[in-house]
C-alpha positions as CSV (number, residue, x, y, z in Angstrom):
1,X,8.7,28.8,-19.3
2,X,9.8,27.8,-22.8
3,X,12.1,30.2,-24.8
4,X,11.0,31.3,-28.5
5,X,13.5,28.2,-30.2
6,X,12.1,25.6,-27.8
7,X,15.7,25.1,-26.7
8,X,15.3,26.3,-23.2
9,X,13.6,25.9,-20.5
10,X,13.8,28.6,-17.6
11,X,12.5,29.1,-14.0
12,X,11.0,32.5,-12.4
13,X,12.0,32.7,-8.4
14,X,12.1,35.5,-5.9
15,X,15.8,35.7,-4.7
16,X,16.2,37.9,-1.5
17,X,19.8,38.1,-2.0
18,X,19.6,40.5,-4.7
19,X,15.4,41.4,-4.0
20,X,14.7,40.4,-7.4
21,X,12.9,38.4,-9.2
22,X,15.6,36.1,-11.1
23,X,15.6,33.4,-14.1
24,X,17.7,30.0,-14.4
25,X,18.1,28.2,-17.4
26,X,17.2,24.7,-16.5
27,X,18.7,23.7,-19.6
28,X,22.3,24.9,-19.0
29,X,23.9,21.4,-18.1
30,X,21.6,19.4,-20.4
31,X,21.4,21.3,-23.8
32,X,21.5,17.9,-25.7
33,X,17.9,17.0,-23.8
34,X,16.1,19.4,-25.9
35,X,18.3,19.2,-28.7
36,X,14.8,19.2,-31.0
37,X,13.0,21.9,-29.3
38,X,10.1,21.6,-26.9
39,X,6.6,21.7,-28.3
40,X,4.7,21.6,-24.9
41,X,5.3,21.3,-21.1
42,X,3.0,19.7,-18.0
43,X,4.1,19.8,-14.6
44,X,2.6,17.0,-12.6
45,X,3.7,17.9,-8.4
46,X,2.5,14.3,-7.0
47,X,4.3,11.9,-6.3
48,X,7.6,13.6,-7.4
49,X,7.6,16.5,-8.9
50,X,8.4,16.0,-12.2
51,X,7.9,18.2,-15.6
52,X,6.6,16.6,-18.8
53,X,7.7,17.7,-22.0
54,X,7.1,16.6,-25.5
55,X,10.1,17.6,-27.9
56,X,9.5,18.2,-31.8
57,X,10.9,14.8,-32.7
58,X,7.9,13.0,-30.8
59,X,10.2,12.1,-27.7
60,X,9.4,13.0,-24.4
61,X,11.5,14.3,-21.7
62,X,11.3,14.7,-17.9
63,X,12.6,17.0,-15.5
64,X,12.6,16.0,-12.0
65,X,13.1,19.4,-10.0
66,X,13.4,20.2,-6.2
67,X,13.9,24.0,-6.0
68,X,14.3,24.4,-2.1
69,X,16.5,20.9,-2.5
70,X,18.7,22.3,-5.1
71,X,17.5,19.4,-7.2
72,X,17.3,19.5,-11.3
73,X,17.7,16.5,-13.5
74,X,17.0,15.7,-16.9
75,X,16.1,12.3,-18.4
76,X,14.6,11.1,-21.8
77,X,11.7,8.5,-22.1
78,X,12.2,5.9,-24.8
79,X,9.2,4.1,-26.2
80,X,8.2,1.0,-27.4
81,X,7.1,0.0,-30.2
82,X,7.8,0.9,-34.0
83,X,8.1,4.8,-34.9
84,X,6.3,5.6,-31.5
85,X,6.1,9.7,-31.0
86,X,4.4,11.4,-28.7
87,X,2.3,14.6,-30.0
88,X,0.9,16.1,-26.6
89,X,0.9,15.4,-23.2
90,X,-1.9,16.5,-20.5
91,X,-1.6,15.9,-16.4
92,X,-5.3,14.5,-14.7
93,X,-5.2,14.2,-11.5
94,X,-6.1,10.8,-10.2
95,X,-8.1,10.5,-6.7
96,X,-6.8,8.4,-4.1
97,X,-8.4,5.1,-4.2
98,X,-8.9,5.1,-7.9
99,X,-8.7,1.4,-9.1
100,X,-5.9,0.9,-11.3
101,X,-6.0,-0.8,-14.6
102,X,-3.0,-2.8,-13.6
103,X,-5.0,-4.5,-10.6
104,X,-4.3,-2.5,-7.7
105,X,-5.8,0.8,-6.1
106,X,-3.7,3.8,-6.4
107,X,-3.2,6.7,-4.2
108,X,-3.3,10.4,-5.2
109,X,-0.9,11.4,-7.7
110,X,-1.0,13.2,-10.8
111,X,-1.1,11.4,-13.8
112,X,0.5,12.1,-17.5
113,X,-1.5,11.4,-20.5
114,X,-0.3,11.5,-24.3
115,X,-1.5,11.3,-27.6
116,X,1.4,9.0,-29.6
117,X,1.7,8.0,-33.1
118,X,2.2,4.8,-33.6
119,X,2.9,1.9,-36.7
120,X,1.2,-1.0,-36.1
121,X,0.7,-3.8,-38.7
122,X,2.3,-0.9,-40.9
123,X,0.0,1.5,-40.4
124,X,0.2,5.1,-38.5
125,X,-2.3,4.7,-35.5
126,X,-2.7,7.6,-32.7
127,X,-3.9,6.0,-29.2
128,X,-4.1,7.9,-25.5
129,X,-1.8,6.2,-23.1
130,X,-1.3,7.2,-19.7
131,X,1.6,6.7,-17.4
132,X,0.4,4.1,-14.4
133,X,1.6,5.6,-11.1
134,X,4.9,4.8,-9.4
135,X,5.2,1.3,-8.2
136,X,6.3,1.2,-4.7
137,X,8.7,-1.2,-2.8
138,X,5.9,-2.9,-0.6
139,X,3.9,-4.4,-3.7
140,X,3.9,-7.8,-5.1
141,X,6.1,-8.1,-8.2
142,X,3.1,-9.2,-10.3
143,X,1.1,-5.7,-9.6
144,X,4.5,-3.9,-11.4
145,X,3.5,-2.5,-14.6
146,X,6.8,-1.9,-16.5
147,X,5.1,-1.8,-20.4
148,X,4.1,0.5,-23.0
149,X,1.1,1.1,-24.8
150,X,-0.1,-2.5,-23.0
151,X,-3.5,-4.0,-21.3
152,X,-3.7,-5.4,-18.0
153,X,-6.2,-9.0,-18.0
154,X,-6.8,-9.1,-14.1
155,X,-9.2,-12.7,-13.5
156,X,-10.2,-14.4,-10.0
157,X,-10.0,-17.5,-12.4
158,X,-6.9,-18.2,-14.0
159,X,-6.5,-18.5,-18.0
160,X,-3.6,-18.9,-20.6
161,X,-6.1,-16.7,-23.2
162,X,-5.5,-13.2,-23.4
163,X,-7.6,-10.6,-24.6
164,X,-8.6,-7.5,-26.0
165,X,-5.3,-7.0,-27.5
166,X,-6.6,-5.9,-31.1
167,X,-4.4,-2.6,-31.1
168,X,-1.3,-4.6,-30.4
169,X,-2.5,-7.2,-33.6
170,X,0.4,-8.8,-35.2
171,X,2.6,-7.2,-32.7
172,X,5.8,-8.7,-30.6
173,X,5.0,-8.0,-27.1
174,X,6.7,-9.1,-23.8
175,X,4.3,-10.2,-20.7
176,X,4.4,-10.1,-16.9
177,X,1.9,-13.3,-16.1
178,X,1.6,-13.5,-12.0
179,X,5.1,-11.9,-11.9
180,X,6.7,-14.2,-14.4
181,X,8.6,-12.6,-17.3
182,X,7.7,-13.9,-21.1
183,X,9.8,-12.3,-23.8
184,X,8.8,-11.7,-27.7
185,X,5.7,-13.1,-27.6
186,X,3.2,-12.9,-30.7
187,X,-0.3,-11.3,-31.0
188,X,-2.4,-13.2,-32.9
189,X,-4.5,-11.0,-36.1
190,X,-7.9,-10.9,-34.2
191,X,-5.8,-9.8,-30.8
192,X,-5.6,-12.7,-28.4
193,X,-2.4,-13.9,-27.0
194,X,-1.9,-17.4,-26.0
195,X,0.1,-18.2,-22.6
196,X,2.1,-21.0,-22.2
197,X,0.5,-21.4,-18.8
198,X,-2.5,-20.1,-17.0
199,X,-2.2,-16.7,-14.8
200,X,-4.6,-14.5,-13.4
201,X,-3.2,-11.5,-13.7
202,X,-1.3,-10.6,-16.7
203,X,0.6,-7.5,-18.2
204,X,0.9,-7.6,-22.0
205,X,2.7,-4.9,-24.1
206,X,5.8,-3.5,-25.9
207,X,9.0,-3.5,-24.4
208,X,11.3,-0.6,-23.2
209,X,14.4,0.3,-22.1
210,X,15.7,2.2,-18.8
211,X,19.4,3.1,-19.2
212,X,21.6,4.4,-17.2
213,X,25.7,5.8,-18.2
214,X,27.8,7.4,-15.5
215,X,30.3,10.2,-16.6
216,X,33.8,9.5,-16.8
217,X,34.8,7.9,-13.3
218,X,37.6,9.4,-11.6
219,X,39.9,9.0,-8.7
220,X,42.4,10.9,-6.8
221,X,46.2,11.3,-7.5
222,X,48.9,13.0,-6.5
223,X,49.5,14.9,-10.0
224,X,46.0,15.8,-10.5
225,X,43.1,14.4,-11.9
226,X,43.4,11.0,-13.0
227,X,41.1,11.2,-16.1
228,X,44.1,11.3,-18.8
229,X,46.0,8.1,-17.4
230,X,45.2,4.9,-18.5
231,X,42.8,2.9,-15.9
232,X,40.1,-0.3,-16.0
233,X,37.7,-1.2,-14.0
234,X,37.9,-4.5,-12.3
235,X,35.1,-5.0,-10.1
236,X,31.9,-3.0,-9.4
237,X,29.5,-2.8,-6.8
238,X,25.8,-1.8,-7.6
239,X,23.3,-1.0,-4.6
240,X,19.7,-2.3,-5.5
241,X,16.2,-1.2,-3.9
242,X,13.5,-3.7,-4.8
243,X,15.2,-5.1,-8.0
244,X,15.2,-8.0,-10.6
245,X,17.0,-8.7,-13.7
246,X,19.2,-6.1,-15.4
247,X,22.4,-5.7,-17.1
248,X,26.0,-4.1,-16.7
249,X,28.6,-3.2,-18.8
250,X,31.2,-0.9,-20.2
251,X,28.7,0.0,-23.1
252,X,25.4,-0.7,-24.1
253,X,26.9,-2.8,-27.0
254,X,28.9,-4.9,-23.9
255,X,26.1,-5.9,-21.6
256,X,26.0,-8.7,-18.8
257,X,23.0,-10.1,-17.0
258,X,22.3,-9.5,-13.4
259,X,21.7,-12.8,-11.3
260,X,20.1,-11.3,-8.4
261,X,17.5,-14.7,-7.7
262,X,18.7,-16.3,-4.4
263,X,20.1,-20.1,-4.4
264,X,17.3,-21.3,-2.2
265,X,15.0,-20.3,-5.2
266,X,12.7,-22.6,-6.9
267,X,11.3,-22.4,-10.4
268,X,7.8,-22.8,-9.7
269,X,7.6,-19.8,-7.5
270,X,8.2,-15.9,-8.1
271,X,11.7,-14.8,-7.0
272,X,11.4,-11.9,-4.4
273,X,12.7,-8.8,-5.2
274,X,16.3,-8.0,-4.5
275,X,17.4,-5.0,-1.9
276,X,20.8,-5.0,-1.3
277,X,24.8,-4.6,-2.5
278,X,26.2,-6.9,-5.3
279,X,29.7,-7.1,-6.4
280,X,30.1,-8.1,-9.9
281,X,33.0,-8.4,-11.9
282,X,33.5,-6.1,-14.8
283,X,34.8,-6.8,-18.0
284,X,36.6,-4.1,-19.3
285,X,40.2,-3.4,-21.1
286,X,42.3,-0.4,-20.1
287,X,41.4,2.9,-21.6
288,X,41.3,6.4,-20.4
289,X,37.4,6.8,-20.7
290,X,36.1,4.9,-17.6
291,X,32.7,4.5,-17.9
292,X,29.4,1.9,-16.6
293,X,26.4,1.6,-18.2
294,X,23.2,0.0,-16.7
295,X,20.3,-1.3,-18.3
296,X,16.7,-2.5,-17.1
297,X,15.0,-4.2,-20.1
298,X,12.7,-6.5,-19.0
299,X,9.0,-5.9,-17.7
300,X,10.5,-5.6,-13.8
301,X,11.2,-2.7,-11.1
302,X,14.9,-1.7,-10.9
303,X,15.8,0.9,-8.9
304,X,19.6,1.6,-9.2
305,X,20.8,3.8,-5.7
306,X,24.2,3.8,-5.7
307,X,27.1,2.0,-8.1
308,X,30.3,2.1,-6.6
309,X,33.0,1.0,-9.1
310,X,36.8,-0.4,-8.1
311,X,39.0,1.6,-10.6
312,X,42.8,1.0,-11.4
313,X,44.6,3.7,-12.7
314,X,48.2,3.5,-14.5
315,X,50.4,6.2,-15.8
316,X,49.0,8.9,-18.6
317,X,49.0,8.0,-21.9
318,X,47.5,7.2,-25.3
319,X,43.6,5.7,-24.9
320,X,43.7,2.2,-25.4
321,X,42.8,0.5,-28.4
């Protein structure tokens, strides 16, 4: 449940240590995530378990939660596109087999749909979007749908003409075409897109971001907690399920771009998806606030499992400038 001020969000659960019916505030580690208050909540159970809430601002947040796991995490969905808020949010439960708009079948899951407020061509437009189910590590990289507010074209004959695109009119939009990425690409007025090559089966719509920022690292030391003294890191390692592209960094203003295509690769063909560790070097002065921040913004499936930093340490001191 939702308190009065939208603020918090709270869970009702037998306990038999005390025999009583007991609430916990879900909100208690995470008070920023519904900083605006919450407007409405959907909990969707398939595939992961996963709360969907829309906040007064328009943005949406998610709470992944696995009571008997002791599992409760927060995250906040960015959108794409220009002013993009989301009013309401709905869960519709989608059968197994259901053919998906993005060219493959589904299996049973739950599926969030919104109503979201939109500028496009400088006008305020509302269209229903849904969220296209999980996309797992045993599909083709061309079935990954990784876009907002986007058509899928799916042909047995290949084509450079896109189509049916007249919401997205005038719009800069980034395409997956048979697993190749095209960035900033142009809508034309009456809402065709023109490829620079032919595909079958092509995602078009606006780009988004998936960020991730650890807390301040820390290591042991004699004295204590190392957090006050001076450190850098040198070198990190990032462990990568079914990957391609990304960046690292020390901020999101300081990024670097992930090679993770294999030397053997050729340019005509799709690179495979990466599944492995990477050791990359870092670029980063010394300070006392050690942190890495990962981002995914291309139209590609990034799962990020582990990040595993090398971090030097010096005496305590003043923060670096």
């Amino acid at each position: 449940s939702v308190s009065s001020t939208g603020l918090k969000v709270f869970t009702l659960g037998y306990s038999f240590e005390s025999d009583n019916f007991v609430t916990e505030d879900l909100t208690l580690l995470s008070e920023h995530v519904t900083r605006s208050g919450i407007t409405r909540l959907e909990y969707a159970p398939e595939p992961h378990s996963v709360i969907y809430g829309v906040r007064n601002d328009g943005k949406i947040v998610v709470l992944t939660v696995l009571r008997d796991q002791k599992i409760a995490g927060w995250a906040r969905f960015s959108m794409g596109g220009t002013d993009a808020e989301a009013e309401s949010v709905a869960i519709i439960a989608a059968p197994d087999g259901d053919p998906s708009s993005v060219g493959r079948t589904n299996r049973a899951h739950d599926q969030p749909w919104l109503i979201v407020k939109r500028t496009v061509g400088g006008v305020t437009k509302r269209h229903i979007e849904f969220i296209e189910d999980v996309f797992e590590d045993d599909e083709p990289i061309n079935d990954g749908y990784f876009l907002d507010n986007g058509v899928t074209q799916n042909l047995t004959v290949a084509t450079a003409a896109v189509t049916g695109l007249s919401h997205l009119a005038g719009e800069t939009v980034d395409v997956l075409a048979d697993g190749k990425v095209l960035l900033d690409q142009t809508v034309a007025a009456d809402g065709t897109l023109t490829l620079p090559a032919v595909a079958n089966l092509v995602h078009v719509g606006y780009r988004y971001s998936s960020d991730f920022q650890s807390l301040r690292l820390d290591i042991a030391a004699p004295d204590g907690t190392a957090q006050s003294s001076l450190g850098r890191i040198d070198h990190i390692v990032l462990r990568l399920h079914a990957s391609m592209g990304g960046q690292y960094g020390p901020s999101s203003d300081e990024l670097t771009d992930l090679d993770l295509v294999p030397d053997t690769h050729t340019m005509d063909t799709v690179a495979p998806l990466f599944s492995d560790d990477i050791e990359v070097d870092f670029d980063a002065g010394w300070d006392t606030y050690s942190e890495v921040f990962v981002r995914q913004n291309q139209p590609l499936p990034f799962t990020l499992i582990a990040l595993l930093p090398r971090l030097q340490k010096g005496q305590r001191g003043n923060r670096a400038r």
